[in-house]
N, C-alpha and C positions, 0 to 999 in steps of 0.2 A: 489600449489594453495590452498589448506586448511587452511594452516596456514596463506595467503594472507589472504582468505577470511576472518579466524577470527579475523588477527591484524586489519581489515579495521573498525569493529566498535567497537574495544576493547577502543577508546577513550567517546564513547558512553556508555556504560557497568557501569559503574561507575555512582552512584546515579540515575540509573532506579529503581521504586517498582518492588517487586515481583509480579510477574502475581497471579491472582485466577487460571488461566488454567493451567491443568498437564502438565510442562514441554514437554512430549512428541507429545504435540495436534499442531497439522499444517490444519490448515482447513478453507473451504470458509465460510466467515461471521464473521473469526476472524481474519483474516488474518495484516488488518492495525492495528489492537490492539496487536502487537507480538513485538515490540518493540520501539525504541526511533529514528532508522535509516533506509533507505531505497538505497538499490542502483542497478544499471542496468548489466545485466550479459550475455554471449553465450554458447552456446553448443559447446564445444571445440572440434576439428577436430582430437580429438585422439580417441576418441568415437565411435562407430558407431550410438549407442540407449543411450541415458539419461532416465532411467525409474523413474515415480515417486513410492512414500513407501511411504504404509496406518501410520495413529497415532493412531492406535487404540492401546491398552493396553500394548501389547508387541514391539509394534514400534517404531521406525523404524528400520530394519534387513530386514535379508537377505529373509527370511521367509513373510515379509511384501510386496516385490514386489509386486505392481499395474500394470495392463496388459497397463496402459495408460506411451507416454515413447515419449521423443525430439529428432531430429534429430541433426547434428552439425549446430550451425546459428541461432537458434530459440533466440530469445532473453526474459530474464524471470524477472522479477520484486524478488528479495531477501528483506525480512525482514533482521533485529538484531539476527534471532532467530536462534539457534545452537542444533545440538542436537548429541552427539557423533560426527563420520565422517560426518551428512546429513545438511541442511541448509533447510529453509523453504522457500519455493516459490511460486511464481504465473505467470502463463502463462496464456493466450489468442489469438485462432489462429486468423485469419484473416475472419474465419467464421465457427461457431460455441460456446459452452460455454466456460467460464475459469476454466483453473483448479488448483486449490491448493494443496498442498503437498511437501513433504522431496525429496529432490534430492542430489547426492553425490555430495559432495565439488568439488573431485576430477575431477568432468564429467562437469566444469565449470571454463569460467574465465571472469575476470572482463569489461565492457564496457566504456570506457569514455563516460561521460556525461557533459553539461555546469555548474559549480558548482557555477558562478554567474548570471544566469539567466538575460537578461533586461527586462526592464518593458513589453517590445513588446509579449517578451515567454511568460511571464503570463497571459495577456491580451486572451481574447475567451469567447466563453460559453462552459463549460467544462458540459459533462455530465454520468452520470454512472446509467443505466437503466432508471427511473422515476425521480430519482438526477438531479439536476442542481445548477452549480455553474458558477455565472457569474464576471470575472472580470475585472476591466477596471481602468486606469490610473487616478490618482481623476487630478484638475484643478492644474497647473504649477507645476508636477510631485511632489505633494506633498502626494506620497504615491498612494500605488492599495486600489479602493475600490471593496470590494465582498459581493456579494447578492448569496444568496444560497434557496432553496427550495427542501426540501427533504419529504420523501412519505413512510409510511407503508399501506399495502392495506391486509387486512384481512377477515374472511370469512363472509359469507352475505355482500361482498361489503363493509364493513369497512374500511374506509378511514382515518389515522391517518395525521396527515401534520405538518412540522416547517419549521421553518426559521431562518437564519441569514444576519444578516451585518454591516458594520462595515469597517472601516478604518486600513492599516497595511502596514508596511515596512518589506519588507522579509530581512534575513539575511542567504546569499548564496542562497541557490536553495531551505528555509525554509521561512517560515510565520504561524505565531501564531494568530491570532483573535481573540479578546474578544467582546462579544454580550452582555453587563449587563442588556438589558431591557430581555432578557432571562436566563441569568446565562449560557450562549452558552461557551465553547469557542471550538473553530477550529483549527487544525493544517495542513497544507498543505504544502507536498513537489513536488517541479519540476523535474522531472527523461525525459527532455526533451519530448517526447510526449503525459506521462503520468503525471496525477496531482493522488496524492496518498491524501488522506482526512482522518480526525479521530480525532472524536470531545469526547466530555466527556459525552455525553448521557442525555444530557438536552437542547438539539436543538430544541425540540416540544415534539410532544403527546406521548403517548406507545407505544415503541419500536420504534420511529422514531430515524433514525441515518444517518448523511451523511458520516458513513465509508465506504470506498470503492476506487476503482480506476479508476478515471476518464477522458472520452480522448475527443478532438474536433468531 
């Protein structure tokens, strides 16, 4: 299952930049910026515990265990991102927060997902805390249009805001947006219930960013 996992975006790997982030950093609020693919995963039934491992400096090892840790079934959103035996993840239960972190390759296998989406999947209002992304079929299916609204809320009530939209044709279960009255652009993948976002960081005000993972 490891070397599955890694051959799965080794066609991807190829003409990605180098990250600014240390190689070994897996964490929420970086999580869509960790690579160029995204795909859907379980907790394999050979398992009993899938535990996540901190990135802190020496991580990820054995020594890195996190008390927080998946049953077999749980299913986790995977980055591109590799790191030794561990793979960078993201989870969110059905209530409660999400969690980001390294989880062994080995303690996981892959999920089918729709790889060509129709127009109908992308279609919602997608939203991810204070985020919103709304998409909808433009007039005789000529392309999704997306409207987005994203929010930084800072102290004393500091209120940062942006926005995008714009016109796009996905390419499989991917969509690229270009905003030029912002210098925006957008990338979004379909992982069937989740919409994954990650723009370039010029969508609005300071530190406004509609990265993140998004559900109906």
């Amino acid at each position: 299952m490891k070397r599955l996992l890694s051959l799965l975006f080794l066609a991807f790997l190829a003409g990605v930049s180098a990250q600014d982030n240390p190689d070994h950093w897996c964490r929420n609020g970086l999580f869509t910026q960790t690579g160029a693919a995204f795909t859907l995963a379980q907790v394999t039934p050979l398992v009993t515990r899938a535990y996540f491992f901190s990135d802190n400096e020496t991580c990820p090892a054995n020594d890195c265990q996190l008390s927080s840790y998946l049953i077999p079934g749980d299913t986790v959103i995977l980055a591109e991102h590799f790191f030794a035996d561990f793979v960078c993840a993201w989870y969110e239960p059905e209530n409660g927060e999400e969690t980001v972190g390294w989880l062994r390759q080995d303690d996981l296998e892959l999920v089918a997902f729709a790889a060509e989406p129709t127009f109908d999947e992308w279609q919602g209002v997608w939203k991810d805390a204070e985020n919103t992304l709304v998409i909808n079929e433009s007039f005789f299916g000529e392309g999704l249009i997306i409207e987005g609204q994203a929010f930084w809320i800072g102290l004393d009530d500091t209120i940062h805001t942006g926005g995008v939209f714009g016109k796009s044709f996905p390419t499989g279960n991917k969509l690229k947006l270009f905003d030029l009255d912002y210098d925006c652009e957008l990338e979004l993948w379909l992982l069937d219930s989740y919409l994954i976002a990650k723009d370039n960081k010029q969508c609005g005000g300071a530190n406004v960013t509609f990265d993140g993972i998004y559900q109906h």
